[in-house]
C-alpha positions in Angstrom: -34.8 -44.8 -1.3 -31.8 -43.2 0.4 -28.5 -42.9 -1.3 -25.3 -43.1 0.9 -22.3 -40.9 -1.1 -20.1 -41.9 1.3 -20.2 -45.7 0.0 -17.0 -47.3 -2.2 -16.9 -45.3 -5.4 -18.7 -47.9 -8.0 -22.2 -48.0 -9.6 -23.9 -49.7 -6.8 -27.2 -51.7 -7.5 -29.4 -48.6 -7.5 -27.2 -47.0 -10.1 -26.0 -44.0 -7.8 -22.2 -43.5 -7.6 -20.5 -43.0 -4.0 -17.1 -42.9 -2.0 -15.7 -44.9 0.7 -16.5 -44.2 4.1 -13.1 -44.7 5.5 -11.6 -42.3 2.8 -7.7 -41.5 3.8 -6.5 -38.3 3.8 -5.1 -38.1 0.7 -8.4 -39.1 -1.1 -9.8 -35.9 0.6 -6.9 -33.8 -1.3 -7.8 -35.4 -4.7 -8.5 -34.1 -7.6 -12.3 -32.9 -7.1 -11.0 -30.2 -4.2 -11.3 -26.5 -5.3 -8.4 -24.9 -6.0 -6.0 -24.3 -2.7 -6.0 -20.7 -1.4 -3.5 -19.1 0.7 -4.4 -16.8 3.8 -3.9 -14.0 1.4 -6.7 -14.6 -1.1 -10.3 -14.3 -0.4 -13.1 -16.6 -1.1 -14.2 -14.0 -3.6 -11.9 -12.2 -5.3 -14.0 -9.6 -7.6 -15.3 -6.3 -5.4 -17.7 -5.8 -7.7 -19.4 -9.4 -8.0 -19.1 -9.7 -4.1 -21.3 -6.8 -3.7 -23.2 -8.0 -6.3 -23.9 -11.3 -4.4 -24.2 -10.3 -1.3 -27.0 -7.6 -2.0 -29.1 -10.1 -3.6 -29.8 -11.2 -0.2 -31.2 -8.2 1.1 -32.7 -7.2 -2.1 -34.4 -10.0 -3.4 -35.8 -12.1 -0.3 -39.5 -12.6 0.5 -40.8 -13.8 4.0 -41.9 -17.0 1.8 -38.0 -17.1 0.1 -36.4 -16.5 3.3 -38.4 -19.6 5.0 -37.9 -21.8 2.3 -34.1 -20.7 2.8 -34.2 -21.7 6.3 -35.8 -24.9 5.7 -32.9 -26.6 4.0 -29.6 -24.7 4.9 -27.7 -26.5 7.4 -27.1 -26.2 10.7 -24.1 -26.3 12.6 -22.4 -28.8 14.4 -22.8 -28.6 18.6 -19.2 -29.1 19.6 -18.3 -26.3 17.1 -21.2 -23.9 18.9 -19.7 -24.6 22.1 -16.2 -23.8 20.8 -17.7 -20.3 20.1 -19.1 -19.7 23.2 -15.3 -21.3 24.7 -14.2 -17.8 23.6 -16.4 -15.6 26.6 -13.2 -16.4 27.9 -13.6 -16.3 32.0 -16.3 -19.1 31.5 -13.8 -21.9 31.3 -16.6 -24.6 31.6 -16.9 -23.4 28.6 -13.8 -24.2 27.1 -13.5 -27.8 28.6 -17.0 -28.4 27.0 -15.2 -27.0 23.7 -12.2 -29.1 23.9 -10.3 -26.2 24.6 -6.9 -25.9 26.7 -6.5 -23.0 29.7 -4.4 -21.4 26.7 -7.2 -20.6 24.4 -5.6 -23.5 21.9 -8.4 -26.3 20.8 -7.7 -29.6 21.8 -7.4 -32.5 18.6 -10.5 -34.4 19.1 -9.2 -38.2 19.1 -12.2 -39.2 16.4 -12.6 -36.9 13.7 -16.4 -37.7 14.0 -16.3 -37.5 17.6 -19.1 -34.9 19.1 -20.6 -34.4 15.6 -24.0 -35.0 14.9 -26.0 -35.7 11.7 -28.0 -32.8 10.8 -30.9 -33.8 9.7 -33.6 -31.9 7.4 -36.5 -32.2 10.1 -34.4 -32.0 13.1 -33.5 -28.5 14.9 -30.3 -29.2 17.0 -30.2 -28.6 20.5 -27.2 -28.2 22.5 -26.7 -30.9 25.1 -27.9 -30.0 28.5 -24.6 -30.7 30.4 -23.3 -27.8 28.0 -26.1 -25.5 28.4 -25.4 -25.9 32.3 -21.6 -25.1 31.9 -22.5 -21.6 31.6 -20.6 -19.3 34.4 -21.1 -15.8 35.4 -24.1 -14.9 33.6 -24.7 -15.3 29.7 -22.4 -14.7 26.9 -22.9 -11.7 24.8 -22.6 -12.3 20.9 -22.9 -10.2 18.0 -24.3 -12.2 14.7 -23.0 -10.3 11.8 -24.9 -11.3 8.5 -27.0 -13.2 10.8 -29.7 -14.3 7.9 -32.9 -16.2 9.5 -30.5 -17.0 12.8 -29.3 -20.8 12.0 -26.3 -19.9 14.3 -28.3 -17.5 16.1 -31.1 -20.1 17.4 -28.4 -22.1 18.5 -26.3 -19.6 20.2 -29.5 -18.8 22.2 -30.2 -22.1 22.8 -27.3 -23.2 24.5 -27.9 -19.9 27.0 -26.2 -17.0 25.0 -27.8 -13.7 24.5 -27.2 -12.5 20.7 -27.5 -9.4 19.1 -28.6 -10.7 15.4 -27.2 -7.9 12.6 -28.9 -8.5 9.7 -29.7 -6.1 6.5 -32.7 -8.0 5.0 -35.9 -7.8 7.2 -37.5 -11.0 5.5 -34.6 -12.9 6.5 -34.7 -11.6 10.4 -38.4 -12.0 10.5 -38.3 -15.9 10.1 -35.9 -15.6 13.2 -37.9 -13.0 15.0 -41.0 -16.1 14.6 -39.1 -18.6 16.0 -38.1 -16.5 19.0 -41.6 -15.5 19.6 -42.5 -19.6 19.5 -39.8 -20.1 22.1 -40.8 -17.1 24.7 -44.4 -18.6 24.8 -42.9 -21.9 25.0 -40.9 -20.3 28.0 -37.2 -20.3 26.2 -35.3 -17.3 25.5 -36.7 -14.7 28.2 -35.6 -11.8 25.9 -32.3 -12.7 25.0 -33.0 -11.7 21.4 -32.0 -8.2 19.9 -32.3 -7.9 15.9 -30.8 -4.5 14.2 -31.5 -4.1 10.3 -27.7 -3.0 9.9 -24.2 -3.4 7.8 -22.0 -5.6 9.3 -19.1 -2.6 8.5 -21.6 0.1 10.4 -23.6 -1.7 12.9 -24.2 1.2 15.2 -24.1 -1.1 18.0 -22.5 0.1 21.1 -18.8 -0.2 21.8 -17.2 -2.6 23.9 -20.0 -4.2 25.3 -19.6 -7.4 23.4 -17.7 -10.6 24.6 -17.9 -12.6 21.2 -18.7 -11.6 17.4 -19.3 -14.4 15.3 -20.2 -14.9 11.2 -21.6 -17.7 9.4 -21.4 -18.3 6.4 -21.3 -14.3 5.9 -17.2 -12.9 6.6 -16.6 -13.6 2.6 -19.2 -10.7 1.9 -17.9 -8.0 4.1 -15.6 -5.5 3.4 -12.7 -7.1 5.2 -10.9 -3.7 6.2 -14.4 -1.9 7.5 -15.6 -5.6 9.4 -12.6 -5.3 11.2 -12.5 -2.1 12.5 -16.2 -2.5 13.7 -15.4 -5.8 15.1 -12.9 -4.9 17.0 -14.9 -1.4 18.4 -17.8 -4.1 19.5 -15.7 -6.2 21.5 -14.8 -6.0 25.2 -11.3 -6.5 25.9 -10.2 -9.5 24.9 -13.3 -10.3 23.6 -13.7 -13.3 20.8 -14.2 -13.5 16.9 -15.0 -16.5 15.5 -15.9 -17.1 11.6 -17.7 -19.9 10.9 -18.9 -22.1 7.3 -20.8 -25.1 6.5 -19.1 -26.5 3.6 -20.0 -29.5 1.0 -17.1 -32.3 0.7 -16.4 -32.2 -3.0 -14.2 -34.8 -2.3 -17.1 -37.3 -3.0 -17.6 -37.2 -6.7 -21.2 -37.0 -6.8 -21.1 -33.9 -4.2 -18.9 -32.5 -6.4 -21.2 -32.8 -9.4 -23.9 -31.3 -7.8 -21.9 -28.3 -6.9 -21.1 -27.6 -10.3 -24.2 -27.8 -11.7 -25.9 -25.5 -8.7 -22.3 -23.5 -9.1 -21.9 -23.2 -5.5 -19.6 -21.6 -3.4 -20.6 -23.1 -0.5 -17.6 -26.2 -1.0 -14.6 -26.9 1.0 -11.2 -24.8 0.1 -8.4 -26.3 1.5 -5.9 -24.1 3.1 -8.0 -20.9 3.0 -7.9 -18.8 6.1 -9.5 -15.5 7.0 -6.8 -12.7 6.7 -7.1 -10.8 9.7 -4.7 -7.5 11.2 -2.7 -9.3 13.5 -1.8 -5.6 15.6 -5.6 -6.1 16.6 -6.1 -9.8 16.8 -4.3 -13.0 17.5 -3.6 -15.3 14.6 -6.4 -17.9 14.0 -7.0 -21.1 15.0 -8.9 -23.6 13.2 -10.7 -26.4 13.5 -12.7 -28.5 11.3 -15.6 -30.7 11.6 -16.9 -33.4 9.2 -20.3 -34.9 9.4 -23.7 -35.3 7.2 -26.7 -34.8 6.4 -29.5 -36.0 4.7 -32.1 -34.1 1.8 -34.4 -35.6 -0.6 -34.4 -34.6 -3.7 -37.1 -32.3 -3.7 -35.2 -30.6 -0.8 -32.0 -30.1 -3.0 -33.9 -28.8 -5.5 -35.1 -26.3 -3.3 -31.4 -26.1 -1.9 -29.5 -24.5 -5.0 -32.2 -22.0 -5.3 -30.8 -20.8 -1.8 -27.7 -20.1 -3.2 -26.2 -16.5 -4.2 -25.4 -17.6 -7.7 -29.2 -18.4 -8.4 -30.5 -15.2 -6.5 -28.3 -13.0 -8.8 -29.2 -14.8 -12.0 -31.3 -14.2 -14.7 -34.7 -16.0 -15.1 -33.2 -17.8 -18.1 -30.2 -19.2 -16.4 -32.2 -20.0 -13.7 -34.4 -22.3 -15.8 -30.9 -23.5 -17.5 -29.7 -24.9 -13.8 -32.4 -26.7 -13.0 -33.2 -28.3 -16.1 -29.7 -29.8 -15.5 -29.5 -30.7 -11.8 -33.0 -32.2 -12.7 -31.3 -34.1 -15.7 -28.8 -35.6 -13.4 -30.4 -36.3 -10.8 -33.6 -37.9 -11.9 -32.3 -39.1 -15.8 -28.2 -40.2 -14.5 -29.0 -41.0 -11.1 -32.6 -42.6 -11.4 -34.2 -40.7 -8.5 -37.5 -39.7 -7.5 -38.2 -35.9 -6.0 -39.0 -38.2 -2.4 -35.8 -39.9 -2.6 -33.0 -39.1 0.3 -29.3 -38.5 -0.6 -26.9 -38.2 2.1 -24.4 -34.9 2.1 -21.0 -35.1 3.2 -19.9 -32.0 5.2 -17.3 -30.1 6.5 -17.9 -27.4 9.3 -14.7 -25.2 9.2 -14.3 -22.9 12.5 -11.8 -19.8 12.5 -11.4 -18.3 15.8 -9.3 -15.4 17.3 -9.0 -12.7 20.4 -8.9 -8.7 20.4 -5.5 -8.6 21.4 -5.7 -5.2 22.8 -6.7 -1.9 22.3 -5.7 -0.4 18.9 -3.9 3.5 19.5 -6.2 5.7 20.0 -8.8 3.5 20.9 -8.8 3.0 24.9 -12.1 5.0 25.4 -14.1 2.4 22.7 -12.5 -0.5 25.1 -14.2 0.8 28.5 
């Protein structure tokens, strides 16, 4: 059985609550959005349970945790990979496949939808070959800070980029090591893959040899004073950051139940912006993205264990979690673990330019 969320909020025949597809704005602002932030205030506001978080990553993952991680995270939308690669600059094919004026300034999509696939759990996206070919003088270098098991990465690389993956936890950058050994001997990626076991803050990289530094789903666990500085040391002039997140729509009720009972912070906070030293880089532009995609149950089972909150929790509210997310889903709901349930998503892009050379800095920018 698969369960649409995105159906007119009512018990429907099979029992499962879900929300109009043609929700209006205003719907989306309702009362199940997280609290508004301003560009001021992080996504996590505690030093000490950031760092806490974060290094459960690195601490705690298993080649067998990390590829289970993989498995069910999502993947990112292509339109919003192009827009990342939009910001090599020079390559302006590049920017028109983005939807991006000769100004650097995105371009409204006229459908909301429009470009966007469905991510689904057994597909790995591809970019479209009339963007892979819109590549111009030679491939785009990228920095993957917090890179994980390379979701961005692989697709970066796919659509012709070379990336340099920085990525502390060798579990996670072994699942992304094997995929890129399956694509050489399928003839892909001819050694465009570079992996350095490394702090985003201290990446010991060289300087101003890169044309774009991306995140995903990682910026929130840097120190934001330190990621900066390094950022803008790795970047050739006017060189590109851009800050990515896959985020659940809480706006859909049952969405929004799940998320509290995995307590995930992986949900959609209107308003939020990356705070970023405007001397160094312009201010960013953003765009968002909203598509789905599907899991069955057994696969969001699997999901919440994915999340930071689980991996830094003790065995005994582990068991606590899923004995509720199991309650709801198979008692309220009525679902079987082979059961589909389709995700509402929002892929939110921040992106900005080096705008020069900081003082003192001219030789890091040769």
């Amino acid at each position: 059985m698969r369960t649409d969320l995105r159906r007119e909020s009512a018990v429907t025949g099979s029992g499962v609550p879900g929300v109009g597809a043609s929700e209006s704005a205003a719907t989306r602002a309702g009362p199940n959005r997280p609290k508004a932030r301003t560009d001021a205030a992080p996504l996590i506001t505690a030093e000490q349970r950031r760092r806490r978080l974060g290094g459960a990553f690195a601490r705690q993952q298993s080649l067998t945790e990390a590829e289970a991680y993989d498995a069910v995270r999502p993947h990112y939308p292509h339109q919003a990979v192009a827009q990342i690669l939009a910001l090599a600059g020079s390559r302006s094919k590049w920017a028109l496949s983005a939807g991006i004026s000769e100004t650097g300034r995105f371009i409204p999509a006229r459908n909301a939808h429009s470009g966007v696939p469905e991510v689904g759990r057994e597909a790995e996206p591809s970019i479209p070959t009339q963007i892979q070919q819109s590549i111009s003088g030679g491939a785009p270098r990228v920095v993957d800070l917090g890179a994980g098991t390379g979701i961005l990465s692989r697709q970066l690389l796919a659509a012709g980029a070379s990336v340099h993956a920085v990525e502390p936890s060798a579990a996670m950058t072994e699942v992304l090591a094997q995929s890129e050994v399956l694509a050489r001997a399928a003839g892909g990626m001819d050694g465009r893959l570079q992996i350095s076991h490394a702090q985003a803050e201290d990446t010991g990289l060289p300087s101003g040899e890169t044309d774009i530094v991306v995140a995903a789903q990682a910026w929130h666990w840097f120190d934001p004073q330190a990621v900066q500085a390094e950022v803008r040391r790795l970047l050739a002039p006017g060189g590109g950051l851009g800050l990515i997140w896959n985020y659940l729509d809480t706006a859909d009720p049952t969405v929004h139940r799940l998320t509290r009972i995995m307590r995930a912070g992986d949900v959609y906070r209107p308003g939020w912006r990356p705070t970023l030293d405007t001397e160094c880089f312009t201010q960013p532009q953003t765009v968002e993205h909203r598509w789905s995609r599907t899991l069955s149950v057994a696969e969001i089972l699997r999901y919440a264990t994915t999340l930071s909150s689980w991996l830094a929790a003790e065995d005994d509210a582990r068991a606590r979690r899923r004995a509720n997310l199991q309650d709801y889903l198979h008692r309220e709901l009525g679902l079987t673990a082979a059961d589909t349930v389709e995700l509402p998503q929002i892929t939110v892009l921040h992106t900005a330019r080096l705008r020069h050379a900081a003082p003192g800095d001219q030789d890091l920018q040769r």
